[in-house]
C-alpha positions in Angstrom: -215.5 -21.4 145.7 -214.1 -17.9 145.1 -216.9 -15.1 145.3 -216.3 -12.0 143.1 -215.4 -9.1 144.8 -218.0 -6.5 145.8 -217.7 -3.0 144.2 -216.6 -2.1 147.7 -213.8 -4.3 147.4 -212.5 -2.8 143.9 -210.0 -0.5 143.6 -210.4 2.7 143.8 -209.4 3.5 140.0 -211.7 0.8 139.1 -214.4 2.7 140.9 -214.0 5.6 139.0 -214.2 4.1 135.1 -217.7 2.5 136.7 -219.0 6.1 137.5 -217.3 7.3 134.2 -219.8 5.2 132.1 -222.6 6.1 135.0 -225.1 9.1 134.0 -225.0 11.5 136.7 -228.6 11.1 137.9 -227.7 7.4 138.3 -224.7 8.4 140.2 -226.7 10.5 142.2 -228.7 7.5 143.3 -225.6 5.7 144.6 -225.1 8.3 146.3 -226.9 7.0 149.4 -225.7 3.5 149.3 -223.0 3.7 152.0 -220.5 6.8 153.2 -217.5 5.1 151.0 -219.5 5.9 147.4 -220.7 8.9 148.6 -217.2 10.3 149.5 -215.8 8.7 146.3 -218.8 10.9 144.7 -218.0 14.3 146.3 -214.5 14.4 145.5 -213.8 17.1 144.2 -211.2 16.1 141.6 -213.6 12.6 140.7 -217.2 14.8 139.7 -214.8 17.2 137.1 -213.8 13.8 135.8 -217.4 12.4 135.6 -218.4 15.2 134.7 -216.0 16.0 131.6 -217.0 12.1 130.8 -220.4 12.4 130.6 -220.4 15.2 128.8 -218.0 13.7 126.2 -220.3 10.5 126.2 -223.0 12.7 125.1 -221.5 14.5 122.5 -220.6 11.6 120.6 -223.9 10.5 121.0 -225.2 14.0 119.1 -222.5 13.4 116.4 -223.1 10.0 115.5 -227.0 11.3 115.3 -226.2 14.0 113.0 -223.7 11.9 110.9 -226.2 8.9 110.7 -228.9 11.3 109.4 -226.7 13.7 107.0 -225.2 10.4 105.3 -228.3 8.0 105.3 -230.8 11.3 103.5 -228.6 11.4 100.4 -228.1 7.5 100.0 -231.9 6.4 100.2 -234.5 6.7 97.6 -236.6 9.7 97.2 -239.8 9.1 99.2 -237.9 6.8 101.7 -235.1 9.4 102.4 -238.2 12.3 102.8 -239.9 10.1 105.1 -236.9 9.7 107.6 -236.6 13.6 107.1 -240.3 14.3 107.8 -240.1 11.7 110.6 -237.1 13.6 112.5 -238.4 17.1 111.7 -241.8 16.8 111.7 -243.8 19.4 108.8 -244.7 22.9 109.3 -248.8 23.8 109.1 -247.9 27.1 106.9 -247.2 27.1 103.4 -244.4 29.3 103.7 -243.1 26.9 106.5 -243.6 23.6 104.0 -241.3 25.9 101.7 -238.8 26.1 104.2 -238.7 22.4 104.9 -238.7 21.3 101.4 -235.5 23.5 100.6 -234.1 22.6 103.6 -234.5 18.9 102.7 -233.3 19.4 99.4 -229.8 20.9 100.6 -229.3 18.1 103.0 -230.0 15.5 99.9 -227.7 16.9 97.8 -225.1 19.6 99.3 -222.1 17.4 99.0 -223.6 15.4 95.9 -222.6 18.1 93.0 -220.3 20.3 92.1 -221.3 24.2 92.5 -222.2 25.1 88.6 -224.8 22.4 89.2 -226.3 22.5 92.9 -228.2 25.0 92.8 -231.0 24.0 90.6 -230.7 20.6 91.0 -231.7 21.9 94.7 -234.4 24.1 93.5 -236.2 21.9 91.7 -235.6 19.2 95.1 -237.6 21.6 96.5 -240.0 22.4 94.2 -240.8 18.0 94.2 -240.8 18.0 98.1 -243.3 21.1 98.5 -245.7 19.8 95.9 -245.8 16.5 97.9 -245.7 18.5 101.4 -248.6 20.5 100.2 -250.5 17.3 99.4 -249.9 15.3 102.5 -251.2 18.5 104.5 -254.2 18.9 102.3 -255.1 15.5 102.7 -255.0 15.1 106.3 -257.5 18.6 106.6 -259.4 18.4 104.0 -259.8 14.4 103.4 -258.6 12.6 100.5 -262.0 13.1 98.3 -261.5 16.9 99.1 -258.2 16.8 97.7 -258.1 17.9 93.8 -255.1 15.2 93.4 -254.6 15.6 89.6 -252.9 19.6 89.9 -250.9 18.0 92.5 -249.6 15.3 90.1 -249.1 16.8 87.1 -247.0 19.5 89.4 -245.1 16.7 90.7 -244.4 15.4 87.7 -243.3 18.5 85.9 -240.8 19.1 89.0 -239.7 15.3 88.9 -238.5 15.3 86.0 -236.0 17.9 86.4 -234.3 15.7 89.3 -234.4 12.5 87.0 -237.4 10.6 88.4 -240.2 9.4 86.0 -243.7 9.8 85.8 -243.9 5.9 86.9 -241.7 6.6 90.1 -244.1 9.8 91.1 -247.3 8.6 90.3 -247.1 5.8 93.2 -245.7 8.8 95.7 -248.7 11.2 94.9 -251.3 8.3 95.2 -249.6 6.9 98.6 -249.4 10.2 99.8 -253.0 10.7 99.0 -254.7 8.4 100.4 -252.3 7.3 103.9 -251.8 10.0 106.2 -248.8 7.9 107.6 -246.5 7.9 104.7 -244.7 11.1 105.3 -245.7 11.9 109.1 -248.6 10.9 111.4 -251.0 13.5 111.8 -250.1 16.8 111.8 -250.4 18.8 115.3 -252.3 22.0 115.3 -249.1 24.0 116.4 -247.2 27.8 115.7 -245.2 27.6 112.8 -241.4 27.3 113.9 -240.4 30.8 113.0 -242.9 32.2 115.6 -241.8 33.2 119.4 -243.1 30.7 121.5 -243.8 27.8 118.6 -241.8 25.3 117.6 -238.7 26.4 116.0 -235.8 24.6 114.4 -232.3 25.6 115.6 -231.2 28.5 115.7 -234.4 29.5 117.9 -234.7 27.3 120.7 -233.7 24.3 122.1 -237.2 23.1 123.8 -239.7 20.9 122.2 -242.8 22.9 122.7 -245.8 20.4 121.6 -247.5 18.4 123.9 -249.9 16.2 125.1 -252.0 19.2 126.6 -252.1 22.9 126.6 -250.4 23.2 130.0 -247.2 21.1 128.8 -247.2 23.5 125.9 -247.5 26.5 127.9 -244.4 25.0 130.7 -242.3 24.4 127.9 -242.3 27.7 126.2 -239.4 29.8 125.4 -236.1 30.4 123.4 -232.2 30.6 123.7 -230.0 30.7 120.2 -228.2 28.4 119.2 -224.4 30.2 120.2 -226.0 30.7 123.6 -226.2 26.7 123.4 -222.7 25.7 122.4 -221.4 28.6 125.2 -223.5 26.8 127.6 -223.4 23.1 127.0 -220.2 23.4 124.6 -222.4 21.4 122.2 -221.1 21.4 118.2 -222.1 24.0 115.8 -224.9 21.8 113.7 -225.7 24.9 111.7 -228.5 27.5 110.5 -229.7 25.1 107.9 -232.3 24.0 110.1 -231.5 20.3 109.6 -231.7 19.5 113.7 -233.2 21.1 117.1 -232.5 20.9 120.5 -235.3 19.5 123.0 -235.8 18.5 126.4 -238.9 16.9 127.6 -237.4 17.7 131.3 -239.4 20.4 133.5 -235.8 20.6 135.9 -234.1 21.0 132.6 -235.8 23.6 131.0 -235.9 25.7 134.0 -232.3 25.0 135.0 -232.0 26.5 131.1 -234.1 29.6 131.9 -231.7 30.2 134.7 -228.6 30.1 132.6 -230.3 33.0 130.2 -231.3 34.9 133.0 -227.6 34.5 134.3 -226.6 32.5 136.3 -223.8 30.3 135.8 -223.9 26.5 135.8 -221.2 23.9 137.6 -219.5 21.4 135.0 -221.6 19.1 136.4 -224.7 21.2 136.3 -223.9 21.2 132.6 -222.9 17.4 132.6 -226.6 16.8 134.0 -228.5 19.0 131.9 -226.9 17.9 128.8 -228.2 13.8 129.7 -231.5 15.8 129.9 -231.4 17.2 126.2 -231.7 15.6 122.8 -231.8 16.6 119.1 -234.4 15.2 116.6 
């Protein structure tokens, strides 16, 4: 009985799809298997093709995200489509932050869904729904439910509702699940710098790093700022936009130093820029 040949045994243009479809820290483990992988490796016309692979890979991966996203928000229902928005994004501590989430929410329901002589205010008074019920999911997480004076916040969220054709018995359930589950929008909010702030945690066009964390150190190491043109020079990543709909982050200490570096000049390898690129992600 025939074995199966060995990667070894392949041909050499078979070789090369495999490390096409490899990630380059996994290619940097084969590496060390034997001389023949390593030199098939270090050629220098085989990493600019892995390279320009990988990178490829990834940005598909970012624009199937971002497409996913943009298309599922305006399809869903109200609360559900907020909740997937809340759970990507996360909600500012600040009111003026909460404002700047709910509009940005708003735009994302419903850029494509009207005509210009009607967008705007059906985006205004979005907004006006989505900070009422923002506003209420933050006061009930730090000042408890019982604190939480809930019949202002329903007779605002009805007043705004019914601008954006949803009725007093669609809102009522929203306000009272929002009330009493700290879950429905976004598990607890993190004590945290609102986004606009140097050093917090911004949405693009600020930074690309994820600055919370599981302890005041991690916050601390993961610190710091590029814009978003700085990030498509670097990484040749697509434009997502100022709207604030997606960040960049890395959870990768070699990443956001190798990052650091590039602001402070120095200029990265295509497959410095493959590598670093595996290491990033958008939310």
């Amino acid at each position: 009985m025939a074995h199966p040949p060995t990667f070894d045994a392949l041909p050499a243009e078979l070789k090369i799809l495999v490390f096409s479809y490899t990630t380059i820290k996994g290619q940097l483990n084969c590496r060390c298997a034997n001389r023949s992988i390593k030199s098939l490796l270090d050629d220098t016309k085989n990493r600019e093709i892995f390279a320009r692979s990988r990178i490829s890979a990834r940005l598909d991966h970012f624009a199937s995200v971002t497409k996913n996203v943009v298309q599922a928000i305006p399809g869903l229902p109200y609360l559900e489509a907020l909740q997937r928005f809340t759970r990507l994004r996360g909600i500012q501590l600040d009111e003026e932050g909460r404002h700047d989430d709910a509009t940005t929410f708003a735009r994302c329901r419903y850029e494509a869904a009207f005509d210009r002589s009607t967008h705007q205010s059906v985006v205004e008074h979005t907004a006006g729904l989505t900070q009422v019920l923002l506003d209420l999911h933050a006061q009930s997480h730090y000042l408890g439910s019982a604190e939480v004076k809930v019949e202002r916040f329903m007779n605002d969220a009805v007043d705004w509702g019914s601008f954006v054709g949803l009725s007093d018995t669609a809102i009522a359930p929203m306000v009272l699940s929002i009330r009493h589950r700290k879950d429905v929008l976004y598990p607890p909010l993190k004590p945290q710098k609102s986004r606009k702030e140097d050093g917090g945690f911004p949405r693009i066009p600020l930074t690309p790093l994820n600055c919370t964390g599981t302890s005041r150190t991690r916050k601390v190491r993961f610190q710091g700022f590029c814009t978003v043109l700085e990030m498509a020079e670097l990484l040749d990543v697509p434009y997502i936009g100022d709207t604030g709909d997606f960040c960049y982050f890395t959870e990768s200490i070699w990443a956001y130093h190798m990052l650091q570096q590039y602001l402070y000049g120095r200029k990265l390898t295509l497959v410095e820029k493959a590598a670093l690129l595996e290491e990033i992600d958008i939310y």
